[in-house]
C-alpha positions as CSV (number, residue, x, y, z in Angstrom):
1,X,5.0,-12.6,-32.7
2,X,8.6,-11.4,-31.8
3,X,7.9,-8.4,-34.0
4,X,5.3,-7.4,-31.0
5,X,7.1,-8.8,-28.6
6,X,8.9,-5.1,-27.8
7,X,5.5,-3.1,-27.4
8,X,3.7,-5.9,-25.8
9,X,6.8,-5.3,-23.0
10,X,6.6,-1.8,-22.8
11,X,2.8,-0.9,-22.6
12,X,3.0,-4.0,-20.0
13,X,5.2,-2.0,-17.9
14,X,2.8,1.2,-18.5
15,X,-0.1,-0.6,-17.7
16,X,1.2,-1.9,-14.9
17,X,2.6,1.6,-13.1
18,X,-0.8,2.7,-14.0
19,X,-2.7,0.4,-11.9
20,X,-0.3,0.4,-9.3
21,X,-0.8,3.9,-9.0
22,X,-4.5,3.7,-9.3
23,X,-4.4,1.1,-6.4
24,X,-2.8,3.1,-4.1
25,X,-5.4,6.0,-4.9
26,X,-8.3,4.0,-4.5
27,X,-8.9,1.5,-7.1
28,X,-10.5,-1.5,-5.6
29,X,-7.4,-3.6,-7.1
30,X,-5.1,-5.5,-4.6
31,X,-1.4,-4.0,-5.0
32,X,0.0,-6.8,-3.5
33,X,-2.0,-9.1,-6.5
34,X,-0.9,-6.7,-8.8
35,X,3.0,-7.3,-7.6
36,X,2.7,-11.2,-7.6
37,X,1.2,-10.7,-11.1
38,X,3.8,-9.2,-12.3
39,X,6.1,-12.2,-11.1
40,X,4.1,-14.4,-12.5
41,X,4.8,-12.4,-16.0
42,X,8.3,-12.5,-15.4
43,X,8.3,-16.0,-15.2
44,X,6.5,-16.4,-18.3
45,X,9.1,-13.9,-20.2
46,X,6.5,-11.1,-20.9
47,X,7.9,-8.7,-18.6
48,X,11.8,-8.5,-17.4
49,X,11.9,-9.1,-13.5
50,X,14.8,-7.0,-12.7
51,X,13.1,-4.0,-14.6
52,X,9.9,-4.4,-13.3
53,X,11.2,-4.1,-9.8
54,X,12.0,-0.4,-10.3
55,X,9.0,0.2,-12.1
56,X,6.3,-1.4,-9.9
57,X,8.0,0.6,-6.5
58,X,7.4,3.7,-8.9
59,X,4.0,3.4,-9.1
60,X,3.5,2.1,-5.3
61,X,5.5,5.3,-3.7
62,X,3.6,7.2,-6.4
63,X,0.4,6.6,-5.5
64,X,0.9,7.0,-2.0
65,X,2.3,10.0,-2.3
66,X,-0.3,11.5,-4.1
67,X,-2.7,10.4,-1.2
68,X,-0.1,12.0,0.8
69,X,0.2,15.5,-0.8
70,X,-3.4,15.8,-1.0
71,X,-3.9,15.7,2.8
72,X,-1.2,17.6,3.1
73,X,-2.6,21.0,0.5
74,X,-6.1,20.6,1.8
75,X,-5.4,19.5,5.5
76,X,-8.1,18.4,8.3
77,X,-11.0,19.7,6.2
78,X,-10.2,17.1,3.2
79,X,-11.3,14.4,6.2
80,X,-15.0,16.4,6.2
81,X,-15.6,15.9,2.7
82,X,-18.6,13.8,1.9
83,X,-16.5,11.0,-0.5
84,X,-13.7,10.9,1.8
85,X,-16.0,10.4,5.1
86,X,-18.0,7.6,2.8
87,X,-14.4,6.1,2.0
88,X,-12.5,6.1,4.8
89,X,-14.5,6.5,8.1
90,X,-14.2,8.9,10.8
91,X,-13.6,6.1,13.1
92,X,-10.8,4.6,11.7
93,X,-9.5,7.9,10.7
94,X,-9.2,9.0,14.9
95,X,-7.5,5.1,15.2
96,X,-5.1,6.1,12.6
97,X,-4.0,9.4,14.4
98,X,-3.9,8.0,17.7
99,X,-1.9,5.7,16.0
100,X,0.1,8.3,14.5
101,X,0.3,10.5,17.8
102,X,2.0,7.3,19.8
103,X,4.1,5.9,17.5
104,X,5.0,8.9,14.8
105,X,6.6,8.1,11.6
106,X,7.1,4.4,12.1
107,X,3.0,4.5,11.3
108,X,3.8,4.9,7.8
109,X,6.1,2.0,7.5
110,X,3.4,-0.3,9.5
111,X,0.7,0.5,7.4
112,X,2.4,0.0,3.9
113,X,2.2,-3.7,4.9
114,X,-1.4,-3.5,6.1
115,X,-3.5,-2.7,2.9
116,X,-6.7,-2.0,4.7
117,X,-4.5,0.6,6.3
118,X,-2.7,2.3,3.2
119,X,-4.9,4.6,2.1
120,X,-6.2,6.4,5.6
121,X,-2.9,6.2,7.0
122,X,-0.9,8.0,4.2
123,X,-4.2,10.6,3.5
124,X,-3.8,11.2,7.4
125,X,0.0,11.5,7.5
126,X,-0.3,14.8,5.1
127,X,-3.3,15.9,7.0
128,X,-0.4,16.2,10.3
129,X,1.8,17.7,7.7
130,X,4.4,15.0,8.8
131,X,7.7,16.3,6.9
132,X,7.4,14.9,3.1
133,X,11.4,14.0,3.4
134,X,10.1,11.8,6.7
135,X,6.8,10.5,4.4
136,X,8.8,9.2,1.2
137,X,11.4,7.5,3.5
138,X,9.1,5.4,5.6
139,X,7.2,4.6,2.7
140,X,9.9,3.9,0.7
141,X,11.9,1.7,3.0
142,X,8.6,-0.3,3.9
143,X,7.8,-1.0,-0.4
144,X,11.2,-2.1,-0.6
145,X,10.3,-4.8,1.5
146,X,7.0,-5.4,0.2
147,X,7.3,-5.1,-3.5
148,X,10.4,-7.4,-4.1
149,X,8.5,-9.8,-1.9
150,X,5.7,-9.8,-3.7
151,X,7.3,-9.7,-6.8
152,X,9.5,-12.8,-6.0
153,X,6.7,-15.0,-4.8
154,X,4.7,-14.4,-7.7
155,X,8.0,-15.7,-9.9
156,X,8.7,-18.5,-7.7
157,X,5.4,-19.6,-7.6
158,X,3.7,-18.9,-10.9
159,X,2.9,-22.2,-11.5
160,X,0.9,-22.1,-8.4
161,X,-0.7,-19.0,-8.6
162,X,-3.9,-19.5,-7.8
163,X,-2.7,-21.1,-4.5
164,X,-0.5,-17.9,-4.0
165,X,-3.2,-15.6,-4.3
166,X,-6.0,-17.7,-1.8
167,X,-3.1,-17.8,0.5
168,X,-2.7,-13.9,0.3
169,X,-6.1,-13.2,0.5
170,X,-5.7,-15.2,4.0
171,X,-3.2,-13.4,4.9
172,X,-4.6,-10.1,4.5
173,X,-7.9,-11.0,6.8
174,X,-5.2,-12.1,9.2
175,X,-3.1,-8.8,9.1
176,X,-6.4,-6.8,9.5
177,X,-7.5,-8.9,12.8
178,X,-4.0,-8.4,14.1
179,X,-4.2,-4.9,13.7
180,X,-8.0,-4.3,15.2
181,X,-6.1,-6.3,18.6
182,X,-3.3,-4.0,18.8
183,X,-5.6,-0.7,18.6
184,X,-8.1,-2.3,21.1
185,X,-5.3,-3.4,23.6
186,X,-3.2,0.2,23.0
187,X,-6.3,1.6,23.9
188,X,-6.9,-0.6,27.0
189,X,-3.3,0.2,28.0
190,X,-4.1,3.9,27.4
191,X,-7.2,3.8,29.9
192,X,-5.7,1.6,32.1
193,X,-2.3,4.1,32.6
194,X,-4.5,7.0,32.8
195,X,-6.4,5.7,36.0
């Protein structure tokens, strides 16, 4: 076993950039899962911690950055595609850039903690060609919050994983309900100011 030992580590650490940066394009996978899985395979001395922490914010500012680029090159019209208007609706879409057009880059640091919100938020951000230099540093500052987090309470509490991940799941509901009340009432305020 300690002869495989090496290439079980380092195809680990491939497969898991790879998923990561499938997840943030789209894969129906939960990043934040993937993070606290990884803790969890630190713990068990499959995977080195310290090294992983690198590697998984790799493929999490990867993956969004793809998002990003490709709004970016293609613009508005890449919203009026078929798969993207199937994906990500047109409704949430206009949320996001009203979003966007109040609060500017600090959008892009708010939604790398709302996962429901990733995906629109960083497609939109290149669609209003926000500067890439502005993009990577939101995004980057917010998944160095989010991915030692993750990581850590996956290590810490790998002998309660399954706990850990009903408790996420929770928390995610809870992060999208708390999102839905701040668009509604910025939207109140907005048609209340305007009268």
């Amino acid at each position: 076993m300690e002869f495989f030992t090496p290439y079980l580590e380092q195809f680990t650490y491939l497969g898991i950039l790879i998923i990561l940066l499938a997840a943030g394009l789209g894969l129906p996978v939960s990043e934040d899962l993937v993070l606290i899985t990884c803790g969890f395979l630190a713990y068990n001395g499959i995977i080195r911690f310290l090294l992983s922490i690198p590697i998984c914010l790799v493929g999490v500012v990867s993956g969004d950055l793809i998002l990003y680029a490709y709004g970016r090159r293609y613009g508005q019209n890449i919203l009026q595609k078929p798969m993207i208007k199937r994906i990500l609706r047109p409704r949430r879409i206009r949320k996001v850039q009203l979003f966007f057009g109040r609060h500017g880059n600090k959008t892009i640091f708010l939604a790398r903690h709302f996962p429901i919100l990733r995906a629109t938020t960083f497609l939109v951000a290149g669609t209003m060609k926000v500067k890439p230099v502005n993009f990577i540093l939101m995004d980057g500052l917010g998944a160095l919050l989010t991915v030692p987090l993750f990581t850590s309470l996956g290590y810490l509490f790998a002998n309660h994983l399954d706990m850990l991940k009903k408790g996420l799941t929770h928390l995610e509901h809870l992060a999208v309900v708390v999102v839905f009340v701040v668009i509604i009432l910025v939207i109140i305020k907005q048609n209340y100011t305007s009268r």
